[in-house]
C-alpha positions, 0 to 999 in steps of 0.5 A: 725669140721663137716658141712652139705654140699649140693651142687646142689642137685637136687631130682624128682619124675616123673614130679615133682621137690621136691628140685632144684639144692639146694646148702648151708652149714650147720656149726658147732657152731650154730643152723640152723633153716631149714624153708619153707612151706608146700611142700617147700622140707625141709624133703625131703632134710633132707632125702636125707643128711641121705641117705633114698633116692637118689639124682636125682644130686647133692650131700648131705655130713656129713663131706664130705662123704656120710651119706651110707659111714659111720661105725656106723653113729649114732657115727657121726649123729643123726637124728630124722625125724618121732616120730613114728620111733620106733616100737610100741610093743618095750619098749623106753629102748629095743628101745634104746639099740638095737640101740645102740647095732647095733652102739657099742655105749655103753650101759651106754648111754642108760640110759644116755640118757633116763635120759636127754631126760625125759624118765627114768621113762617110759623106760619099758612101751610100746612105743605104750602107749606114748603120741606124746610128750613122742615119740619126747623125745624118738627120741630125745633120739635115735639121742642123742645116740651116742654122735654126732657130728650132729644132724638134728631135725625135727619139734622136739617140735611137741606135747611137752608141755611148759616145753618141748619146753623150754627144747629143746631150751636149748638143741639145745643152748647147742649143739650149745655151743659145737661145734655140727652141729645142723640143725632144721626144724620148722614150729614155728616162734616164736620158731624158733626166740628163738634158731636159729642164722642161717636160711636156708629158701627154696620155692618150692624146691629152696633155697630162704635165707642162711643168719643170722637170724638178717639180715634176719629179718632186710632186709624185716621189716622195722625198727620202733619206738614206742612212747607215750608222753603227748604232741603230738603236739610237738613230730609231730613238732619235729620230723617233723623238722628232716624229720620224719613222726609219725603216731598215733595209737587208743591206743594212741602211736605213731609210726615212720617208718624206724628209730632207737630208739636212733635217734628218742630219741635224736630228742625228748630229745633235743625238751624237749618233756615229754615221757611216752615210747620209745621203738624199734619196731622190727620186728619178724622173722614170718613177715620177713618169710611171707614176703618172702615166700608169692609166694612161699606157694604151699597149702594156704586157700583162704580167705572166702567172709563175707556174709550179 
């Protein structure tokens, strides 16, 4: 099996630390949502594992050796950092065998690939007449190419449509079942919740989680019931005999903090209290993220004063 290791990596540029003395693992078997704001260092790591720049220290391996290192590294990693890769004069499917050409992958993968990726019917036109959907699909297309052990994804549902985006979720689900190595960098909460089972979550350079996504999102959002019943005076002393405060919402539900749905039923069931709903309110991968990278955004909109 092949991970992505980095160790105290470490990358300036002048006076500036754009990854400091990072250090996790990215395993096979799982898919790795790679998440930060703006100007946290995520593409930048991810350009110093494939060897597009170097490390000021530290070091960034694929299966233990450097990304140069490899003969025919599409074989080994796949990778797509910018949907505008391919030159705009070629055509997907000259862009894909010329690729595949230069990495004796075999020339029956071209077409392979287009056809999964949603491309087939494109291949001869231009890829400057592509929409930004069509050029992630194309560069979904080049990193699949070589049937990689690896792969690293860069906000890969950038312009895609929904059907799109529910196609690159069961495409990094399916790598993942596979055995692959799958790292994805988004800025898309929701998205990410949809697919990741582990996060690696970075703040100005420095690595701030490495940690399933479950117990990241359980260890900053305080868990909560949801509850609507006729009859709130018995559900408050109910629940109020056992320690537990419900706080009452316009829309007529009723809240309890720091509880799990199946004590807060028991307490109600045994007070005979009637209920219309009892329901976990988990807490969402994007309050959990907020939560912790408040300090860490370096470019965030003050809010405007509301003038009379």
């Amino acid at each position: 099996m092949t991970s992505i290791d980095v160790r105290n990596l470490t990358k300036e540029y002048g006076t500036r630390r754009a990854v400091d003395d990072l250090t996790f693992t990215v395993r096979p078997g799982r898919v790795t949502g790679f998440l930060g704001p703006n100007g946290a260092g995520k593409s930048t790591t991810m350009r110093l594992v494939l060897g597009l720049d170097r490390p000021t220290s530290g070091t960034a391996t694929v299966g233990g050796r450097a990304y140069t290192t490899l003969h025919e590294p599409l074989r080994h990693v796949g990778a797509l950092l910018d949907a505008d890769a391919a030159h705009g004069s070629r055509t997907a499917r000259n862009h894909l065998r010329v690729l595949a050409a230069s990495n004796r992958v075999p020339a029956r993968r071209v077409d392979e690939v287009m056809e999964e990726t949603g491309i087939a019917a494109v291949a001869r036109r231009r890829v400057r007449t592509y929409s930004l959907g069509m050029r992630q699909r194309l560069g979904i297309a080049a990193a699949l190419l070589g049937d990689p052990e690896v792969v690293m994804l860069d906000e890969p549902s950038n312009g895609l449509d929904p059907e799109g985006i529910i196609w690159v979720r069961g495409l990094l689900r399916r790598m993942a079942a596979e055995g692959r190595t799958v790292l994805v960098s988004s800025h898309l909460m929701n998205e990410t919740a949809s697919f990741a089972d582990h996060l690696v979550v970075l703040g100005r350079g420095r690595l701030l989680a490495d940690t399933p996504m479950r117990e990241f999102i359980d260890a900053r959002v305080r868990p909560r019931v949801r509850v609507r019943t006729p009859d709130a005076t018995g559900l408050k002393a109910a629940l109020a005999r056992h320690g537990h405060d419900a706080v009452e919402h316009d829309d007529g539900h009723w809240t309890v903090d720091h509880a799990r749905v199946e004590d807060i039923g028991r307490i109600v069931s045994g007070a005979g209290v009637p209920l219309l709903e009892l329901a976990a309110d988990e807490g969402t991968l994007e309050q959990a993220y907020l939560d912790l990278t408040a300090t860490e955004t370096e470019f965030a909109a003050q809010p405007q004063e509301t003038r009379p």
